[in-house]
C-alpha positions in Angstrom: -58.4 69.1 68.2 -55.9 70.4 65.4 -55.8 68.6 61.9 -53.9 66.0 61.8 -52.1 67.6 58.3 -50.8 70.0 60.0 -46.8 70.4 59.9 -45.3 68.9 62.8 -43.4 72.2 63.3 -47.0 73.8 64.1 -47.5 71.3 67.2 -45.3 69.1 69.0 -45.1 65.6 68.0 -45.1 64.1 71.5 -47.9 66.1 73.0 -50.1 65.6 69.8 -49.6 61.9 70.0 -50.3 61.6 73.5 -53.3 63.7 73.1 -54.3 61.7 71.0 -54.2 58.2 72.6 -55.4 59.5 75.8 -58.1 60.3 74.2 -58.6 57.2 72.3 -58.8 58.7 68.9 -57.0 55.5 67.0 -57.6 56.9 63.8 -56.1 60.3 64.4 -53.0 58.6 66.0 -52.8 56.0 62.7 -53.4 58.6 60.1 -50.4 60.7 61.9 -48.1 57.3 62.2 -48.9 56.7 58.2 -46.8 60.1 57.4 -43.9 58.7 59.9 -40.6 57.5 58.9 -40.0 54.4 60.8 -37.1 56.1 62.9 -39.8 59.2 64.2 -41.9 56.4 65.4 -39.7 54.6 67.1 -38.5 58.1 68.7 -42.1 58.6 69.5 -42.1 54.7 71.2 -39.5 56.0 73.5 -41.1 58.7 74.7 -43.9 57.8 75.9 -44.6 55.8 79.5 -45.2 51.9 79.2 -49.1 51.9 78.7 -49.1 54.9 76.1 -46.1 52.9 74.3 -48.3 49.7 74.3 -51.2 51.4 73.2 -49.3 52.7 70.2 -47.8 50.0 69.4 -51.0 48.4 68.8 -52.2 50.9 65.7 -48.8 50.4 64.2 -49.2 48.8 60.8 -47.4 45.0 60.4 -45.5 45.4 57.9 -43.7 48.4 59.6 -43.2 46.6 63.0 -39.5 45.1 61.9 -38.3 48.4 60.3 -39.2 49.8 63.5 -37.8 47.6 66.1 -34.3 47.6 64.3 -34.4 51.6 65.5 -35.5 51.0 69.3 -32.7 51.0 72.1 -32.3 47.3 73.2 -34.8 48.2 76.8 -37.4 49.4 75.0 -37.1 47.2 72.0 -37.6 44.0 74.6 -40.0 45.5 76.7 -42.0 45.4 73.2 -41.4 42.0 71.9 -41.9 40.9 75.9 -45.3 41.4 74.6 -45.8 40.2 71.1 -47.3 37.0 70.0 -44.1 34.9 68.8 -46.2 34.8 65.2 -46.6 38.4 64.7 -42.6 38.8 65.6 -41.5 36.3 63.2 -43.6 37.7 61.0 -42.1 41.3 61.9 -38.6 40.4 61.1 -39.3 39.4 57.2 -38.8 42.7 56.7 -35.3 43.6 58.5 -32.1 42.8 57.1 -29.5 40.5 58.4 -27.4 42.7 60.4 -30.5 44.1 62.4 -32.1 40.6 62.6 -28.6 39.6 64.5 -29.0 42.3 66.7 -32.9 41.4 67.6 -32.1 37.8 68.0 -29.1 38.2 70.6 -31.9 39.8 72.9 -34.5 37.4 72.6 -34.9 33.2 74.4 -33.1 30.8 72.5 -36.9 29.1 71.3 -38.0 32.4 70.1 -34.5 32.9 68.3 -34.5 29.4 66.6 -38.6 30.1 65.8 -37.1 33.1 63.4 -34.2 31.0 62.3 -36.7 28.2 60.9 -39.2 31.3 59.1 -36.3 32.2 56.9 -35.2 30.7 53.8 -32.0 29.0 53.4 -30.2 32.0 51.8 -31.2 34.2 54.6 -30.9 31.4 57.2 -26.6 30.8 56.1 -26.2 34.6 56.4 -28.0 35.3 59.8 -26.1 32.3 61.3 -22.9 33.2 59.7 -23.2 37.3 61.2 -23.8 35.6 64.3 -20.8 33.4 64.0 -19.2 36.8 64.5 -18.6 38.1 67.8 -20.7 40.9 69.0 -19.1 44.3 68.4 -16.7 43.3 65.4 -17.0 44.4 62.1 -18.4 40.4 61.2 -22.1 42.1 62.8 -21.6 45.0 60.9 -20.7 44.2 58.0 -23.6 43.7 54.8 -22.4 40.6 52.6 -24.6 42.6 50.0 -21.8 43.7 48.2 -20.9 43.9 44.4 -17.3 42.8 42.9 -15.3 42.7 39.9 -12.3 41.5 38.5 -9.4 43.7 37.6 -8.9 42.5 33.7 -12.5 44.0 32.7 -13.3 47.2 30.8 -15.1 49.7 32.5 -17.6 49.1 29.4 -18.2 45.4 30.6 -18.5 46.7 34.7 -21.6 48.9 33.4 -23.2 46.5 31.6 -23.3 44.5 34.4 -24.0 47.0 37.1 -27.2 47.6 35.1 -28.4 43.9 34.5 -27.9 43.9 38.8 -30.2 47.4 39.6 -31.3 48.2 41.7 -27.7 48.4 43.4 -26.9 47.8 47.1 -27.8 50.5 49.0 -25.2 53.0 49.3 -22.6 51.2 47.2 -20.3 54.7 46.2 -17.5 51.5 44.7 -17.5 48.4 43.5 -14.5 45.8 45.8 -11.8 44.5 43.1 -10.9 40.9 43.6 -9.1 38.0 41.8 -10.5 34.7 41.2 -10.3 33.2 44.1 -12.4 35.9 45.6 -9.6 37.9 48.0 -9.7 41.6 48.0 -7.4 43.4 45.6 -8.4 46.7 46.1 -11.7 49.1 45.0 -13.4 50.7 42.2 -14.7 53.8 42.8 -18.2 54.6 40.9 -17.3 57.9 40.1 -14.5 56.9 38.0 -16.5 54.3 36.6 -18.7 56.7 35.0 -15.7 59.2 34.2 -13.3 57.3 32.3 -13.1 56.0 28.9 -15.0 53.1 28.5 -12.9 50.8 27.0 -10.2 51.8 30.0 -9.1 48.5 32.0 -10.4 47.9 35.4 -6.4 47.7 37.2 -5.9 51.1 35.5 -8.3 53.1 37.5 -8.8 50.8 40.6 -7.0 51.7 44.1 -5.4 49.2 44.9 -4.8 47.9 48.5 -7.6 50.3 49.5 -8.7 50.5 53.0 -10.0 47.0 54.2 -10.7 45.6 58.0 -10.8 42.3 59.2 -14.0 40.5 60.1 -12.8 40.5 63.7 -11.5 44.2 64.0 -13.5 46.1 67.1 -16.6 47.8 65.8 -14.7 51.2 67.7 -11.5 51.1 65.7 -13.4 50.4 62.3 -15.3 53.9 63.4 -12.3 55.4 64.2 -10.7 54.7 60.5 -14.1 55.9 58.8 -13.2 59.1 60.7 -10.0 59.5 60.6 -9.7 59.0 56.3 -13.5 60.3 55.8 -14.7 56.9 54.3 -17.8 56.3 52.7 -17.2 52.3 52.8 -14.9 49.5 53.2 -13.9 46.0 52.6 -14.2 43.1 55.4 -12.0 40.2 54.9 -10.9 37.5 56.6 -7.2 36.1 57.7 -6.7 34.7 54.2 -7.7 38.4 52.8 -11.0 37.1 51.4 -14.0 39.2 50.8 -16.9 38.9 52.8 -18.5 41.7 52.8 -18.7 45.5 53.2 -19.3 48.3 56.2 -21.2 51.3 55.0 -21.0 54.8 56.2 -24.6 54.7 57.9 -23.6 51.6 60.4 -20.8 53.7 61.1 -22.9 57.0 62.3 -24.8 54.5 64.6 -21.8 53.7 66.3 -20.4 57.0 66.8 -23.7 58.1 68.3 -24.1 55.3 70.6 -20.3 55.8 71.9 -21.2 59.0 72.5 -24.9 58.1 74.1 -22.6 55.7 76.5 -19.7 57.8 77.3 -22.1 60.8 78.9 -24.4 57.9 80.4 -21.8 56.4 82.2 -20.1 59.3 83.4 -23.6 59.1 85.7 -23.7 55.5 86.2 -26.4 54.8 83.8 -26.2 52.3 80.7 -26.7 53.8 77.1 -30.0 51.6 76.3 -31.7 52.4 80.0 -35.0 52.9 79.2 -35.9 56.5 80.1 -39.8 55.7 80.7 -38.7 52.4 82.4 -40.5 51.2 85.6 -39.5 52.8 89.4 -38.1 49.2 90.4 -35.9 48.8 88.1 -34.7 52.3 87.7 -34.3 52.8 91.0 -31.7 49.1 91.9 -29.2 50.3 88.7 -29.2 54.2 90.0 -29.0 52.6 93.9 -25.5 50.9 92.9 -23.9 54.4 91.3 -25.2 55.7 94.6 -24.0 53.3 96.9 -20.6 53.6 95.2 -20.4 57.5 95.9 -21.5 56.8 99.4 -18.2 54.8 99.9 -16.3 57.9 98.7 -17.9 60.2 100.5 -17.3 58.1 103.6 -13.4 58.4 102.6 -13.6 62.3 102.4 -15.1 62.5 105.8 -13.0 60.3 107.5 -10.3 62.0 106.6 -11.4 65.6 107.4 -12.6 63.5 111.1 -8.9 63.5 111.6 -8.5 67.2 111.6 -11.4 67.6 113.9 -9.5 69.2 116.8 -8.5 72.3 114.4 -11.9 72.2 113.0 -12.8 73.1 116.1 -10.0 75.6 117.2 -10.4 77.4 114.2 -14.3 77.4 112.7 -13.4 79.8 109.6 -11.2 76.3 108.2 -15.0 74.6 107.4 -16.1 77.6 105.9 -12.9 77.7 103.2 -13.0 73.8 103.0 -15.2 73.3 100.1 -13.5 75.9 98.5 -10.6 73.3 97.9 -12.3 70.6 97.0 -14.4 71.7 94.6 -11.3 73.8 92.8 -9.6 70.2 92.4 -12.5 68.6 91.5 -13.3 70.4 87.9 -9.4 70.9 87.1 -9.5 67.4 87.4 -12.6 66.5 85.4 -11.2 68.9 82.7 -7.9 66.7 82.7 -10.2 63.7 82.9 -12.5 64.2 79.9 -9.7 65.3 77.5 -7.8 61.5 78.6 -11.2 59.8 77.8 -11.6 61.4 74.7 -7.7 60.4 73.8 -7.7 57.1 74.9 -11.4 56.2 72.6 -9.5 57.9 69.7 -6.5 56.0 70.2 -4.2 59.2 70.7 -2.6 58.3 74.1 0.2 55.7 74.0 2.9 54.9 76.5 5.6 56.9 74.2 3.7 60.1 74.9 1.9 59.1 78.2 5.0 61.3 79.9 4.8 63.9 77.7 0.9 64.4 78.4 1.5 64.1 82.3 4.2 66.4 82.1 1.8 69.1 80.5 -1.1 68.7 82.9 1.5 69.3 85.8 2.2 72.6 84.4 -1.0 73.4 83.2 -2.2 72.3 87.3 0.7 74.5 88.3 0.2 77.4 86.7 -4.0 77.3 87.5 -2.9 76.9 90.9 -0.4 79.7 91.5 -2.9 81.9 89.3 -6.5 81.1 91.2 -4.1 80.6 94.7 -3.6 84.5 94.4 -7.1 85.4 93.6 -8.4 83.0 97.1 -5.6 83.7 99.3 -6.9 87.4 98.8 -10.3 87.4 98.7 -10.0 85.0 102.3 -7.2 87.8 103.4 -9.9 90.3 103.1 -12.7 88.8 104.5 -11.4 87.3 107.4 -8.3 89.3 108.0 -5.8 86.6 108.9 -2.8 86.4 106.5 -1.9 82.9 108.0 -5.2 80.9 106.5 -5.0 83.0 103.4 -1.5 81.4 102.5 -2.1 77.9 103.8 -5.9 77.9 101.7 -3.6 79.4 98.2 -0.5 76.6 99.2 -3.7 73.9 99.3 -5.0 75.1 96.2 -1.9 74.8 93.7 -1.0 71.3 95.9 -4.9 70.3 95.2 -4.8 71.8 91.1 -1.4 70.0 90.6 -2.9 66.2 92.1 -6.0 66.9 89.6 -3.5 67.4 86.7 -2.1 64.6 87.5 -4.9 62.5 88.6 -6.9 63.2 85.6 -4.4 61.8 83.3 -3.5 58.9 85.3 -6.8 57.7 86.6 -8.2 57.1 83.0 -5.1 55.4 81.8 -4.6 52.7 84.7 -8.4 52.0 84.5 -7.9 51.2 81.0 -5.0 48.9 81.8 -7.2 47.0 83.9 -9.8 46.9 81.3 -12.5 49.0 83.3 -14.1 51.4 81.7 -12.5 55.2 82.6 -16.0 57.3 81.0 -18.0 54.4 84.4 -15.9 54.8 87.2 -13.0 57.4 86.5 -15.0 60.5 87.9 -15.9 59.2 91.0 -12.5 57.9 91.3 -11.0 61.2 90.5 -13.5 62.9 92.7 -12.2 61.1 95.6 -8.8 61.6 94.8 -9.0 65.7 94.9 -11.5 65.8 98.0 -9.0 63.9 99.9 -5.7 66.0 98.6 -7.7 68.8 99.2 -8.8 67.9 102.7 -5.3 66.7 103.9 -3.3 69.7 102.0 -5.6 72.4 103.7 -6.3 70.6 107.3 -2.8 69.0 107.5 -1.5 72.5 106.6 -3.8 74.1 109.0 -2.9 71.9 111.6 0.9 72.3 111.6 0.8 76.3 111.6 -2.3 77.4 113.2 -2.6 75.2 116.3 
């Protein structure tokens, strides 16, 4: 087998590591998990079946088993601590922060969460149960009560003196929160100008004030929304009475964006963002049966309704050739319309002032597709089967068909959302069903009233 120094771009990291515990060389395995950043590892943990995972596990050091665990989605992550001894988990989560810790502990019996609760000291104890106070998904879990603050009558001189009496500093602290002596947020001092100015230069002379703060109870999505919309590096949680309480960091924020992203492309299938790719058949196969039985239901719909054009299916056999041809034109205008809506309504850019607006434009935009790709079909099916009566009805079903998917894929999304269901879960198969069954009735019904 190949050194174990050898870059990891020489040899991929999965195969190597499955080589290796297949066949049982522990040392090679450990020496190669010694050179691993907790986050590769836990990659490598999620990539590998349940017995291979197990097995790794097992040679991972114990003082890296926390660090590790906050990384893993929350499947795998339990399907691990399912396993450990409750000592060797309490004894994992010395290491992990208080925000992580809160996550772990949502996931775990309430005797193994009280177990950790009783391990830590008081400090650690009144910040875990105050995080957890916070409901899940609000800036009150994300937030890290780590955070450094001054008062806006200092010199500049007086803030570096201090800052270096406190180093090391919080980790990635690029300012320092301004607040009054009562401890409610003023506003922030950035680092930068800490070092930059005069020393003797008055804290409320430099400070911005008012700068960007949330409340502990904002959604965890609009808090990543204003990180990306004003390119924020940090900001200041407070509470109804505009007290600090702590501070949300650039690298919390990344995590969210990535797992909104994870879930909007799982769901779109029916799957959840944590599903455990390795994860047993069983399981696996009851969440994927639901999506199914879901889409069977549709499907059911479309075929009913093409059953009621069954007497010029069978005058005229050339219609179920040029069917799908409908369908599926609807179907991705529509899914164009419909992903463009999700996107707007996560980023907050639809509204009801410009909900008419947006319909208005997809009309057109289904319009003009339709008139466009009605020519190119109505010829191509002129040509190829020589009768000029199915070529119009198939391009008069298409631009009917392209305008209901304009229209559908902005509506769909938006009422979904209204009835607080997610549109990225059900809107596609929604929509789907919606253009199969314009298309259907458009072309057939069409069909039906000139041909026969």
């Amino acid at each position: 087998m190949a050194s174990i120094t050898q870059n990891v771009e020489e040899h991929n990291q999965i195969d190597y590591i499955i080589g290796g515990l297949k066949s049982d060389d522990n040392t090679l395995v450990s020496t190669q998990l010694e050179q691993l950043h907790a986050a590769e590892i836990a990659g490598l943990l999620q990539s590998l079946p349940p017995e291979l995972r197990q097995h790794l596990w097992s040679l991972i050091a114990k003082d890296k088993e926390g660090e590790i665990l906050k990384y893993l989605g929350d499947e795998v992550r339990a399907s691990i601590i399912g396993k450990m001894d409750d000592a060797d988990l309490v004894a994992a989560t010395v290491s992990m922060n208080v925000e992580d810790l809160a996550d772990v502990i949502d996931n775990l019996s309430d005797d193994m969460g009280d177990a950790i609760l009783e391990s830590l000291n008081d400090d650690r104890r009144q910040r875990l149960e105050a995080t957890l106070s916070f409901a899940e998904n609000s800036a009150g879990r994300l937030m890290n009560s780590d955070v450094i603050s001054v008062r806006k009558d200092v010199t500049l001189s007086v803030v570096l003196r201090y800052l270096r009496r406190l180093k090391p500093l919080p980790i990635h602290t690029d300012a320092l929160m301004v607040t009054d002596e009562n401890g409610s947020y003023l506003g922030k001092l950035v680092l930068a100008d800490v070092v930059s100015e005069h020393p003797d230069t008055i804290v409320s002379e430099v400070m911005k004030i008012a700068a960007d703060s949330v409340q502990v109870d904002a959604d965890e999505h609009d808090v990543a929304i204003l990180f990306q919309r004003r390119d924020l590096i940090s900001v200041a949680v407070i509470d109804e009475q505009s007290k600090l309480l702590g501070r949300i960091t650039i690298d919390n924020i990344v995590d969210i964006i990535v797992a909104e992203a994870d879930k909007t492309l799982l769901a779109s299938a029916g799957l959840v963002e944590d599903e455990d790719l390795f994860a047993s058949v069983l399981p696996s196969a009851k969440r994927r049966a639901v999506w199914l039985g879901l889409n069977l239901v549709t499907v059911f719909l479309a075929v009913w309704v093409i059953g009621l054009f069954e007497a010029v299916l069978e005058e005229i056999v050339v219609l179920a050739i040029l069917m799908p041809i409908v369908a599926s034109m609807g179907g991705i205008a529509g899914s164009q319309t419909l992903t463009l809506t999700i996107r707007g309504l996560a980023l907050g850019q639809v509204s009801n002032a410009n909900l008419h607006w947006l319909g208005n434009k997809e009309l057109q935009v289904g319009l003009l597709n339709g008139f466009g790709w009605a020519i190119v079909v109505g010829m191509i099916t002129f040509i190829w089967f020589q009768n000029s009566g199915i070529a119009l009805i198939i391009a008069i079903a298409m631009v009917l068909n392209l305008i209901a998917a304009g229209l559908s894929g902005v509506l769909i999304p938006v009422i979904l959302d209204r009835f607080g269901i997610d549109p990225a879960l059900s809107g596609a198969v929604v929509l789907t069903t919606v253009t199969d069954i314009v298309g259907f009735l458009s072309f057939l019904g069409l069909a039906t009233l000139f041909l026969l």
